[in-house]
N, C-alpha and C positions, 0 to 999 in steps of 0.2 A: 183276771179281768172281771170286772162286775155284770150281775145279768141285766139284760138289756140293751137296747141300741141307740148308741151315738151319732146322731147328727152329726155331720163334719164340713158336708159342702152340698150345695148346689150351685155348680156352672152352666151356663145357659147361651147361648148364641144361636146357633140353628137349632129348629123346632122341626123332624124332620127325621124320617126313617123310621125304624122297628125300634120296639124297648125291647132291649135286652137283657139279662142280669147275669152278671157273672162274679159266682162266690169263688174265693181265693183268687178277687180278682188286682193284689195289688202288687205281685210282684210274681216272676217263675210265669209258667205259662198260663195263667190265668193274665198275667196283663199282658201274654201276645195273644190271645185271646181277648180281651177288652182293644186292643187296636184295632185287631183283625176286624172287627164288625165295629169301630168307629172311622176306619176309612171308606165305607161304602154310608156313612152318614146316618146311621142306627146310633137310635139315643142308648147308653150305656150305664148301668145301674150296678154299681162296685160293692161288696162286700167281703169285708174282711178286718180281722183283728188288728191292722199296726194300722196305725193311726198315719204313721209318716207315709210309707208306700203309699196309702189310701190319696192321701192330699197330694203327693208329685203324680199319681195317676192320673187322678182327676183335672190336675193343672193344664198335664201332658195332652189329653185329649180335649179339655176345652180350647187350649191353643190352636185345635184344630179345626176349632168350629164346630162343636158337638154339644150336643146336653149330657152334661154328668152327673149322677148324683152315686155319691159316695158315702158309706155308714158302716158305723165299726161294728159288726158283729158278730160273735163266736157260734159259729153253725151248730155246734154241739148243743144250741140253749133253744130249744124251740118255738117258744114265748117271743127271742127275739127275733126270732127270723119269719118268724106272723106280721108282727110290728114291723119288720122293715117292709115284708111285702104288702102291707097294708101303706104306707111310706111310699113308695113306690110309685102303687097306682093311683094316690091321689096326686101324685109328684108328675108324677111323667107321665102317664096314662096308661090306660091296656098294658099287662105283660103279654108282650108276645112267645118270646124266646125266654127261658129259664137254663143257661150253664150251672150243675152242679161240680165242682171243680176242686174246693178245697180241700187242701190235705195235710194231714201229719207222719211220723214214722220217727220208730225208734228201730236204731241198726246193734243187732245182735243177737248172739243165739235164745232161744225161748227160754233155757233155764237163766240167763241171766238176766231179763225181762221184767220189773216189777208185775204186780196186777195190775196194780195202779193205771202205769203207763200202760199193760196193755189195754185195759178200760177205756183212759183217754184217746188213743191211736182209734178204735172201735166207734166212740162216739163221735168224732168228726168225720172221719173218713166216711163209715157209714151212715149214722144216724144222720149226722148232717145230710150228707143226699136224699136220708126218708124227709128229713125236716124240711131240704126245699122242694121238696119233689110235692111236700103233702099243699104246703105254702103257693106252689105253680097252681095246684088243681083248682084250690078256692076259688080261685079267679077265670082260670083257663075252661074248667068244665061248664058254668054256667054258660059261657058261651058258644062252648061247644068249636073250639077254637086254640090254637096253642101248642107248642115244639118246648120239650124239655128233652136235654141233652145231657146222657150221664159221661162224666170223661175217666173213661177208665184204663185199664193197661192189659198189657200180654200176660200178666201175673193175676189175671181175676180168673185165665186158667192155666195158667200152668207153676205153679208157686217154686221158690228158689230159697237157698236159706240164708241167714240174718234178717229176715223181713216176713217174719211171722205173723204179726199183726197186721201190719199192711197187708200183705197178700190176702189172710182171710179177711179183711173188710172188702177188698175188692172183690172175689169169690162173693161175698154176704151182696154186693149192688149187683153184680149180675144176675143173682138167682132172685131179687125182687123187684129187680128190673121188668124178665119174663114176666114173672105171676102179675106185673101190674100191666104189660103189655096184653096180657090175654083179657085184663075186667073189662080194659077201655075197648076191647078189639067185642066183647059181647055186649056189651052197652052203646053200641055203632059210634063212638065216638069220636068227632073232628078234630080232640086232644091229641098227640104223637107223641111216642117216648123212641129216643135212642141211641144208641152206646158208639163212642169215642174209646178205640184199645190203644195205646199211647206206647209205644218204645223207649230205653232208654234218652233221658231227655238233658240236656244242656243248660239243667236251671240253678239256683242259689239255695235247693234245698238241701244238695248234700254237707253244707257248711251251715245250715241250722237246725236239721233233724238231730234229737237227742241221737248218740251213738256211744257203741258198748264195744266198739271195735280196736284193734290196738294200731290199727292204720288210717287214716282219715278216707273217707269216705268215697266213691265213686258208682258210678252208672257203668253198668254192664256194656260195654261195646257192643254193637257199631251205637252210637252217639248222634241223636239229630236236636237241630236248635229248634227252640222252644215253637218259631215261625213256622215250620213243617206242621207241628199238633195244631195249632190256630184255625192255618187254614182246613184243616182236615173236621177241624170244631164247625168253622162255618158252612161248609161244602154240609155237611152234615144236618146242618141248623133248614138245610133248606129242600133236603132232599131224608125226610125224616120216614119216609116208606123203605126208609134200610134202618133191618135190626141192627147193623151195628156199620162202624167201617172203622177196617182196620191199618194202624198207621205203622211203615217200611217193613222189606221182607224179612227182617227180625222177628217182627212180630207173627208173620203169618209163621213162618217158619216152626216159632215157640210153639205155636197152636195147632200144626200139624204133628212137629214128632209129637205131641202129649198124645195125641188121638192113636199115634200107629206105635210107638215105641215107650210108653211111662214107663216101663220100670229100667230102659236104659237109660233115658234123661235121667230118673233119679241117682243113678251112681254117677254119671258123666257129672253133676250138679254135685253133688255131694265131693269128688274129684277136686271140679274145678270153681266151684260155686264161693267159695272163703276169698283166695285170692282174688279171683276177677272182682270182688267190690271193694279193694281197699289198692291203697296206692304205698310207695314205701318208703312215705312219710309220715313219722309218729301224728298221732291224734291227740288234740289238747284236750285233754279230759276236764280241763276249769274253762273252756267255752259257753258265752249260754246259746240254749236251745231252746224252740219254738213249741216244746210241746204243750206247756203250760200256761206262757205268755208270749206275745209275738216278741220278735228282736229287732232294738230300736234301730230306725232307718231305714232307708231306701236303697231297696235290694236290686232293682231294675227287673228285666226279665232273662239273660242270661249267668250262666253259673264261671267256674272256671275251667271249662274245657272244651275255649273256644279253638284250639289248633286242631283238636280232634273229630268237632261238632258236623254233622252232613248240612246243609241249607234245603237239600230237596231229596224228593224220595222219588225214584223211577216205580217206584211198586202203587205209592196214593196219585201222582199221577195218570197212571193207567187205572188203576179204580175208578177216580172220580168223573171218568172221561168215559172210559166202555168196559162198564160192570161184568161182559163177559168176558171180555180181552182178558182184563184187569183179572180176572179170578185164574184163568188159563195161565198167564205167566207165574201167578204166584205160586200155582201149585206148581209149574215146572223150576220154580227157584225153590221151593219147600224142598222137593222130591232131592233136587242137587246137592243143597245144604245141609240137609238131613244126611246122605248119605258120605258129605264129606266128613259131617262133624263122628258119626260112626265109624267109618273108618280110621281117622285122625284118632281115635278114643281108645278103639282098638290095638293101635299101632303103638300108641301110650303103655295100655296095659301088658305089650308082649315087651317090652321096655324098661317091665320093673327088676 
């Protein structure tokens, strides 16, 4: 795709709510995210490379009486993602909210991994989040004012394999997530940064991330659609005095055994880590993939594993509700799951 951004729409009806932006927002959970905060009447600012996704977003939510504006651009180009948010705010006015969200991955092991691709994987995932995060600030700090949202996953700590690159981009926005929560945090700042951890998720990326796998591709169980992370984005968007909130007791669970047990996750992972991400049906290795240009059409925002998908999380509801509750139960479901899945593990290896 060429540098720069493309114009594609502005829809307009009610003038009305918070602007929002959310990048990778055309398709996967970035557009249950862009509904999420167009059904409370927040104007909604779409970026992202396909062009089609971008224009049924945007339709989607003008139909609902919302302001949309929508512009094609590849978060990896920095240039363009100035120009959109300059775009933006003479468009829609004040960013309020800034969603960093888009992403890429290539599924396989590191050595079969170009550079290349892991370069590309590196510059959106990551750099894209410096580039909107840097793009938020322009506007956000002079006023001293402003909620940017990084949307991350259980793998920014505790990494799994075939997703080398992914995982350390994610790793790379949490640790400059902190270092920028502390400059705004000594400069008294009315700015707020904060993190979205994401389980796996029920979206259209495991059928366009490049893959190196000899089984087509899947989300590690247990499975929530894409509407669980949304809301968990918005709840987040407004409640930004939390460094992070994390989304079903998958996740918390990932992020407790890392703390008490790493080096048995990593054989349990290495164990069962291969097969839990592929299914055992072959992978079309002449598909294309998203990593270097979007893939044409409108992907919607779920994937193909809606019989397995959860709709709600007992775990983000008790967070979003009583932060102390909410941490109380987690740990006592960590504590449980942790110990089953060790045992289970165990039980395994007296079994070879």
């Amino acid at each position: 795709m060429r540098s720069g951004v493309e114009f594609l729409s502005y829809h307009s009806r009610a003038v009305s709510g918070r602007v929002v932006v959310v990048t990778g927002g055309s398709a996967g959970l970035g557009r249950a995210i862009a509904r999420q905060f167009a059904s409370v009447g927040d104007r909604v600012a779409l970026l992202a490379r396909g062009t089609d996704g971008l224009e049924a977003t945007a339709s989607e939510l003008t139909a609902q009486g919302v302001k949309t504006l929508a512009l094609a651009v590849d978060v990896a180009d920095w240039e363009a993602v100035a120009e959109a948010a300059a775009r933006i705010e003479e468009g829609m006015g004040p960013i309020d909210i800034w969603v960093n969200n888009a992403m890429t991955s290539v599924f396989g092991p590191f050595t079969e991994v170009e550079i290349t691709e892991f370069s590309r994987v590196t510059q959106v995932n990551y750099l894209g989040f410096v580039h909107g995060t840097k793009a938020a600030l322009r506007y956000m700090r002079p006023r001293d004012r402003g909620v940017i949202v990084q949307v991350s996953s259980a793998l920014a700590y505790r990494s799994i394999p075939l997703q080398s690159a992914y995982c350390g981009s994610k790793h790379a926005i949490l640790g400059f997530t902190e270092a920028l929560r502390t400059e705004l945090m000594h400069e008294s700042s009315g700015v707020r940064v904060t993190m979205v951890h994401m389980p796996a998720m029920n979206t259209p990326q495991f059928d366009w991330v490049r893959s190196r796998l000899p089984g087509r591709a899947r989300p590690v169980a247990p499975i929530y659609q894409p509407e669980v992370g949304a809301r968990a984005v918005y709840f987040a968007s407004g409640h930004p005095e939390r460094r992070g909130v994390f989304v079903g007791g998958s996740t918390v669970l990932t992020v407790a055994a890392n703390k008490l047990v790493p080096g048995l996750l990593d054989r349990y992972l290495a164990r069962t880590g291969f097969e839990a991400q592929q299914t055992a049906e072959p992978e079309d290795p002449d598909r294309p993939d998203n990593l270097d240009q979007p893939v044409a059409g409108d992907h919607g925002a779920h994937g193909r594993f809606e019989a397995s998908a959860h709709h709600r999380s007992a775990q983000l509801w008790m967070a979003t509700r009583r932060p102390g509750a909410g941490a109380l139960v987690s740990a006592g479901v960590s504590l449980l799951a942790g110990f089953l899945t060790i045992r289970r593990w165990r039980m395994r290896r007296r079994g070879r």
